[in-house]
C-alpha positions as CSV (number, residue, x, y, z in Angstrom):
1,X,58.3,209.0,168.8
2,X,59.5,208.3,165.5
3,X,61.9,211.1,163.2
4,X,62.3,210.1,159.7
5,X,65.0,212.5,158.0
6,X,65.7,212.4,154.0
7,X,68.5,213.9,153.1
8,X,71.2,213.1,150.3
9,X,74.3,215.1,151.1
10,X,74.9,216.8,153.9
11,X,77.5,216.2,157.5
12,X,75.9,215.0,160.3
13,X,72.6,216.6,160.6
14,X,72.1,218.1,163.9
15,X,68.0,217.6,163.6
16,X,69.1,213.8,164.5
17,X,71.3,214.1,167.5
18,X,68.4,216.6,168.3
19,X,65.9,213.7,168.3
20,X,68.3,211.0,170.0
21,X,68.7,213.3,172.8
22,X,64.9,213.4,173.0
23,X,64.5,210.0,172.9
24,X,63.3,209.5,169.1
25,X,64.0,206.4,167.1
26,X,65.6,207.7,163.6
27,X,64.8,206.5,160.0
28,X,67.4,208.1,158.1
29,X,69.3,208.1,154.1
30,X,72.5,206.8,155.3
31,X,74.4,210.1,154.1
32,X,78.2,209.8,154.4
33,X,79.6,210.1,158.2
34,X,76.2,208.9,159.4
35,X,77.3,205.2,159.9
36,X,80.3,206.2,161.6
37,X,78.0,208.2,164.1
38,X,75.1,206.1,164.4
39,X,76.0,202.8,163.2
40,X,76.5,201.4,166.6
41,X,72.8,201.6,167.8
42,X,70.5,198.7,167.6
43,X,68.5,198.9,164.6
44,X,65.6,199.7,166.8
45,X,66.7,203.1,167.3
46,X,68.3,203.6,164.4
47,X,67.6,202.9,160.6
48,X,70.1,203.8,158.1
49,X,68.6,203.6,154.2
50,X,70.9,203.7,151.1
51,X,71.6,206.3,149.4
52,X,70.1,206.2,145.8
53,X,71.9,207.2,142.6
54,X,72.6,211.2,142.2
55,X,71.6,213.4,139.3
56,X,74.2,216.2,141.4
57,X,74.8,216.9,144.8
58,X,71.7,216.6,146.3
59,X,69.2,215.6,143.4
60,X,68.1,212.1,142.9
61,X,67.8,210.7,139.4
62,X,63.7,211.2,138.9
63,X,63.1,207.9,138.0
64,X,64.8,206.6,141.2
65,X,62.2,208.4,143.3
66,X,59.8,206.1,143.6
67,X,62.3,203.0,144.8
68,X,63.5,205.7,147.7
69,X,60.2,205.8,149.2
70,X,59.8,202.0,149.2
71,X,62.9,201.3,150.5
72,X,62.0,203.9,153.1
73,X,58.7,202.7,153.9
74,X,59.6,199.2,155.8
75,X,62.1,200.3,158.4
76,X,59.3,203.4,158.6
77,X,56.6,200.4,159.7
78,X,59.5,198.5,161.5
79,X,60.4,201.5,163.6
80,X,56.4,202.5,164.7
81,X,56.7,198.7,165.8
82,X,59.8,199.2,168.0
83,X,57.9,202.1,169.3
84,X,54.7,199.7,170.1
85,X,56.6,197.2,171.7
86,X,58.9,199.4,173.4
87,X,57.9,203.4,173.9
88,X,60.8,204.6,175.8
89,X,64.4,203.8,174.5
90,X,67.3,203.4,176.9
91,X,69.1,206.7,177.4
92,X,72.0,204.6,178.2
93,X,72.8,203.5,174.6
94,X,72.1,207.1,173.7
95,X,74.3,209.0,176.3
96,X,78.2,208.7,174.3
97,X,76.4,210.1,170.8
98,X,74.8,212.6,172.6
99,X,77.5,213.9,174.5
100,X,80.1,213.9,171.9
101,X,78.5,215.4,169.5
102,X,76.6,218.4,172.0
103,X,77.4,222.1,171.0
104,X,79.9,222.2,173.8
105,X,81.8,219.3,172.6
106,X,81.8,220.3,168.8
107,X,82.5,223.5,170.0
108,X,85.8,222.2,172.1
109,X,87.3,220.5,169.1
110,X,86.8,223.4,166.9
111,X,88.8,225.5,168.9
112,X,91.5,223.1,169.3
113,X,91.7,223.3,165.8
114,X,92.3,227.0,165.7
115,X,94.7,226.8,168.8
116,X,97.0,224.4,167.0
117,X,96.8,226.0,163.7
118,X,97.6,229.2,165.9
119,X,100.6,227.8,167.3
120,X,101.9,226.7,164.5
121,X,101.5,230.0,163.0
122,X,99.7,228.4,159.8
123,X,97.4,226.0,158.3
């Protein structure tokens, strides 16, 4: 299976840690924090496309449009291929991303955030 995800701004969209955990190869705008995250897995699972020039936060210059969905459109063919030559990935590769970044993990960090800014009685 094959998830391809266009955004421009936005943290670490849980739709793709959703689709790792299900075993989906990812074709994705390489929004910022997403290399950090992902940029350890083989290409084969994981495509990571420039981001193109931004009108504002989240809109594109119109006339840039067109070279987003080209540049989208080979690792889109190059990840079907993966899929072709090799259906299942290895949960393996997949297991560190997907814990660290489950709702109980995000979850712990958050509230050791609070605790210490509790303990310190401020920000």
């Amino acid at each position: 299976m094959l998830i391809d995800y266009w955004s421009f701004y936005e943290g670490l969209a849980p739709v793709l840690l959703e689709a790792l955990a299900c075993g989906c190869r990812l074709v994705s705008t390489n929004f910022p924090g997403l290399e950090e995250v992902l940029g350890k897995l083989p290409g084969t699972y994981c495509r990571l496309v420039d981001l193109p020039r931004l009108k504002s936060l989240d809109t594109p210059f119109p006339e840039d449009e067109a070279s987003i969905e080209k540049r989208l459109a080979a690792p889109i063919r190059d990840q079907i291929e993966a899929v072709r030559q090799e259906p299942k990935i290895n949960p393996a590769l997949l297991a560190p991303i997907v814990e660290e970044y489950s709702w109980t993990r995000v979850f712990e960090r958050v509230e050791q955030v609070y605790f210490r800014v509790l303990n310190r009685g401020g920000p």
